[in-house]
matplotlib code that plots the C-alpha trace (Angstrom):
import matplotlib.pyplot as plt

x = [-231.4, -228.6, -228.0, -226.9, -224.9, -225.9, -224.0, -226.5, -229.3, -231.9, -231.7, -230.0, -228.0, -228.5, -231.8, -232.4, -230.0, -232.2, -235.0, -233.5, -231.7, -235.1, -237.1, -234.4, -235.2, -232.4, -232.2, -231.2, -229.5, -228.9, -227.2, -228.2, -226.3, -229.1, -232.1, -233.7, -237.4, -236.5, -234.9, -238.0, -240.4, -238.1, -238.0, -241.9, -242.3, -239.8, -240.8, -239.4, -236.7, -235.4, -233.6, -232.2, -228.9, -227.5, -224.2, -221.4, -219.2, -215.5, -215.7, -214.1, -216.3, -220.0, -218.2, -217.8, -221.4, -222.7, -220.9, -221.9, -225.8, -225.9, -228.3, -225.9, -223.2, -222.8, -222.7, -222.8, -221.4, -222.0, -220.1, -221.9, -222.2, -220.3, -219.6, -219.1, -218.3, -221.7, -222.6, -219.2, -220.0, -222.6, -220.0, -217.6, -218.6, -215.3, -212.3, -211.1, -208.3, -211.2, -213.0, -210.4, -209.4, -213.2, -213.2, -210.5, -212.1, -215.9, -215.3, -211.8, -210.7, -214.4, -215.4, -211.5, -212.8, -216.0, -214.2, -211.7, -214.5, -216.1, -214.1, -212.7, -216.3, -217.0, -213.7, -214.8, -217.8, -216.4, -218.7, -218.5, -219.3, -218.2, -219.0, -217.4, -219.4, -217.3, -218.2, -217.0, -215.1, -211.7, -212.8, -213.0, -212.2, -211.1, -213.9, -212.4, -214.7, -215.4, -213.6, -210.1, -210.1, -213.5, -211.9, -209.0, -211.0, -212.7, -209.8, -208.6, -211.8, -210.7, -207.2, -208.6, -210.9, -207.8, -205.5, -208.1, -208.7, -205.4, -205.0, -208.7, -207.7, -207.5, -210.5, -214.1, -214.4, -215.5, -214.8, -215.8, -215.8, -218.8, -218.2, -221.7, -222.0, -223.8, -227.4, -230.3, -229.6, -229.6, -225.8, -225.6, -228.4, -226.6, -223.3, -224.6, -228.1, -229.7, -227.5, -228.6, -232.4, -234.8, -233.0, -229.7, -230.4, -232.4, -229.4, -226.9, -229.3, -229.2, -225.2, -225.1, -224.9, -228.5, -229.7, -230.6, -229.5, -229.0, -231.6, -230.4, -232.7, -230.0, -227.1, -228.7, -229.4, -226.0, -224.8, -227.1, -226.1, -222.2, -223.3, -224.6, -222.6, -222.7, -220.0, -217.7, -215.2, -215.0, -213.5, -211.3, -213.0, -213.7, -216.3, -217.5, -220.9, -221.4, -223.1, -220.4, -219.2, -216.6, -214.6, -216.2, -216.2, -216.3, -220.1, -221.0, -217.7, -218.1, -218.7, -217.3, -214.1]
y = [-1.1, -3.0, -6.1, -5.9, -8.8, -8.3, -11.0, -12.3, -10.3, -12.3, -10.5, -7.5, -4.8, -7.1, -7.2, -3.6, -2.8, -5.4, -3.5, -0.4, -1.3, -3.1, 0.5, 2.2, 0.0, -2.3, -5.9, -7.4, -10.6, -11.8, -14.5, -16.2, -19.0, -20.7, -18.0, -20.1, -19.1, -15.3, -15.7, -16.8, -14.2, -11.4, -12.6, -13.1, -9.8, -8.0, -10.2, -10.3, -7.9, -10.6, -13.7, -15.6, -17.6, -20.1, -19.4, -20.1, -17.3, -18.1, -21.7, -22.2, -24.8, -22.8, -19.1, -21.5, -22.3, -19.0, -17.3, -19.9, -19.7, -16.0, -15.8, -12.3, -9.7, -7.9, -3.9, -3.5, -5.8, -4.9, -7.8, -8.1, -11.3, -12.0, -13.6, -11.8, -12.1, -14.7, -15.7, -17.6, -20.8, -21.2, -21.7, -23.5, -25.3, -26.2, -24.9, -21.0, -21.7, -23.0, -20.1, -17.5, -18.8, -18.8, -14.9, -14.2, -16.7, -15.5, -12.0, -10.8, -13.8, -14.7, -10.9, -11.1, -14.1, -12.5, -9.1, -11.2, -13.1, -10.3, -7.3, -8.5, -8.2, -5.0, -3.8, -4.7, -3.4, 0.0, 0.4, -1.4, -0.4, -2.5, -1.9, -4.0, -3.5, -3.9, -3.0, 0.1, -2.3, -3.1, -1.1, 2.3, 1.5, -1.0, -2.7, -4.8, -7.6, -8.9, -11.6, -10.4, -12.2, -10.6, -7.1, -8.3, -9.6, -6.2, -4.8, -6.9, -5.8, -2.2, -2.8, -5.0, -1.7, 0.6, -1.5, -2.6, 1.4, 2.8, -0.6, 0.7, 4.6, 4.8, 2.4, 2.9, 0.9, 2.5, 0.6, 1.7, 0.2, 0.8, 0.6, 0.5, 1.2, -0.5, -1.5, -3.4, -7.1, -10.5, -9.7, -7.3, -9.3, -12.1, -11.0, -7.7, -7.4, -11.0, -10.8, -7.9, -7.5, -5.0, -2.2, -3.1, -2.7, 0.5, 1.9, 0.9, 2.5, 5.7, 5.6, 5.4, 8.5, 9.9, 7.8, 4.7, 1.9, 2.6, 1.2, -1.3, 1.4, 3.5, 1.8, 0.6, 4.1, 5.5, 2.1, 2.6, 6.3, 5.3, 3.7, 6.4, 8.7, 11.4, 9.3, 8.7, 11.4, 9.0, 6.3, 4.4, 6.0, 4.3, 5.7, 5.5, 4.9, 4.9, 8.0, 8.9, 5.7, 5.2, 8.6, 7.4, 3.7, 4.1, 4.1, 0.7, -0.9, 1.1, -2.2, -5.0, -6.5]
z = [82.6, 84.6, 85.5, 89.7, 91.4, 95.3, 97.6, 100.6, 99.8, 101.5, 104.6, 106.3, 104.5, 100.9, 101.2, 101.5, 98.2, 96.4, 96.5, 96.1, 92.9, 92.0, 92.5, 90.6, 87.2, 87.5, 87.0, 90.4, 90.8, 94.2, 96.2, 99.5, 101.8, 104.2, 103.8, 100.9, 102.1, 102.5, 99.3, 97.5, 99.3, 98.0, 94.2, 95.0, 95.7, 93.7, 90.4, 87.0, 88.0, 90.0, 90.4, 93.9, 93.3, 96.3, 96.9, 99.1, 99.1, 99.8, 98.2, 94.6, 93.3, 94.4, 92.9, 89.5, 89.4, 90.2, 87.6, 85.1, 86.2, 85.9, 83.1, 81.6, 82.4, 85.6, 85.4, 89.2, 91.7, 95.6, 98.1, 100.9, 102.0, 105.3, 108.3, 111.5, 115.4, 116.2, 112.9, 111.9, 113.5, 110.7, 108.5, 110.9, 113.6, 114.6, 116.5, 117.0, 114.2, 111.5, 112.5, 111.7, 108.3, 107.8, 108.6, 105.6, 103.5, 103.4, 104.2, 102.0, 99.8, 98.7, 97.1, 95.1, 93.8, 92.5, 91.7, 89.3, 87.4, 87.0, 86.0, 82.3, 81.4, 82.9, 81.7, 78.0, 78.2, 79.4, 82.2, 86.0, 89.8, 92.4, 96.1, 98.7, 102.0, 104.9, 108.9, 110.5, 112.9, 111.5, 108.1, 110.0, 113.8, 116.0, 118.1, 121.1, 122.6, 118.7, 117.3, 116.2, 112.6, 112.3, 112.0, 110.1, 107.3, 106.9, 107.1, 104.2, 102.3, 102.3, 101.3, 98.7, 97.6, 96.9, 95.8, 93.1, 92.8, 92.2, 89.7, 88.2, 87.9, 84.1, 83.7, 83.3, 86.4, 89.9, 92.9, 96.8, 100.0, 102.4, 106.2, 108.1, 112.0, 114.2, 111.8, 112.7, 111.2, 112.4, 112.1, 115.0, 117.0, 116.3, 117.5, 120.1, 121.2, 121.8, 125.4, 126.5, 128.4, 126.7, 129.4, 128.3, 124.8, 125.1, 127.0, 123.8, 122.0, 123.8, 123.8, 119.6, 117.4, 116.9, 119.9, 117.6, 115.2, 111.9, 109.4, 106.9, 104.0, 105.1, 103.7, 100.7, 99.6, 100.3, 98.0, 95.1, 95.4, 94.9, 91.6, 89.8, 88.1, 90.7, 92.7, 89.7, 91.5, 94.8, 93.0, 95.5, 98.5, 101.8, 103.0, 107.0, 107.2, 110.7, 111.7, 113.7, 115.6, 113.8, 115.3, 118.5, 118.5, 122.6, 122.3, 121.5, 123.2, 126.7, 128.6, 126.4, 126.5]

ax = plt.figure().add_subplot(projection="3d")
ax.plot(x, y, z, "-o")
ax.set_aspect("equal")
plt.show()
């Protein structure tokens, strides 16, 4: 059994992986920012095989206490957590410029942090799988109309993903960065579909590839599929996970901007 480190798994994308790691035998460890009550239903339901830290990704002081509270090593660490286009001014309130640092700070500088306190111990134990989970905007494609630091910051997140790979090729270490299209979180309703009337959404819908959004299942499984040992010859690979918008990223922005 392993021990997994999943970043915002209360909701979304995380909480999806939680299970998934949880149905594969794994101990699951998960983190959550302001979703303390979907937190609790999900170690509820989940049970022993799971624990819910609070967790501020991206400040020093909360990335001390959650590596001190975890209650063992981490074999698997997925970075999830983030911030995007709408959701930011959760985090910062305040001007364009707070929100932009906020971006590189949550989303890039925040899963370093965790990577660095975490890797000597994977490293001595000989075994370690990281998975940084970006967006296919500014990961994979560029997405005008969303906030420009936004894209940056996942662009960071992949750069941070090879160069930690090509530093990791010798090691027992496997690191991979996940970019997911457009998937049906509070994320994307968040920052996409709340403005648009129940025609305007079903005609997005139409426009993306397969006709539909992505399921958040859908990325868990390709994630808990990267840490098995099948995937040990991807090491370092960014891998679009998309469905196909992210060689045509004129689907979802045809009308924005």
């Amino acid at each position: 059994m392993r021990n997994i480190l999943i970043t915002g798994g209360s909701s979304g994308i995380g909480r999806a992986c939680a299970r998934r790691f949880a149905e594969g035998g794994d101990q699951v460890w998960f983190t959550y920012r302001f979703g303390k009550d979907r937190a609790e239903e999900l170690v509820a339901e989940l049970g022993g095989r799971c624990a819910a830290f609070e967790f501020d990704q991206g400040d020093w002081e909360s990335h001390e206490r959650l590596l001190e509270a975890l209650p063992g090593s981490v074999d698997v660490l997925v970075n999830n957590a983030a911030v995007g286009s709408a959701t930011v001014v959760d985090h910062v309130p305040g001007p364009d410029h707070q929100r932009a640092a906020a971006f590189l700070r949550v989303n890039s500088v925040g899963p370093l942090w965790l990577i660095q306190g975490l890797l000597p111990g994977m490293l001595d134990r000989g075994y370690g799988k990281v998975v940084n989970i970006g967006s296919v905007g500014g990961g994979v494609a560029v997405f005008p109309g969303f906030h420009v630091a936004d894209g940056m910051s996942k662009a960071a997140l992949v750069y941070l993903t090879r160069h930690l790979a090509a530093e990791l090729v010798h090691s027992p270490v496997d690191m991979f960065a996940v970019n997911p299209g457009a998937v049906e979180t509070n994320m994307l309703e968040a920052s996409t579909l709340s403005a648009l009337n129940a025609e305007q959404r079903a005609a997005l819908e139409a426009r993306l590839p397969r006709g539909r959004l992505l399921r958040p299942e859908e990325i868990a499984s390709v994630v808990w599929w990267l840490t098995g040992e099948p995937a040990t010859p991807l090491h370092g690979a960014v891998i679009d996970a998309s469905m196909g918008l992210g060689v045509h990223p004129g689907l979802l922005t045809q009308g924005i901007g």
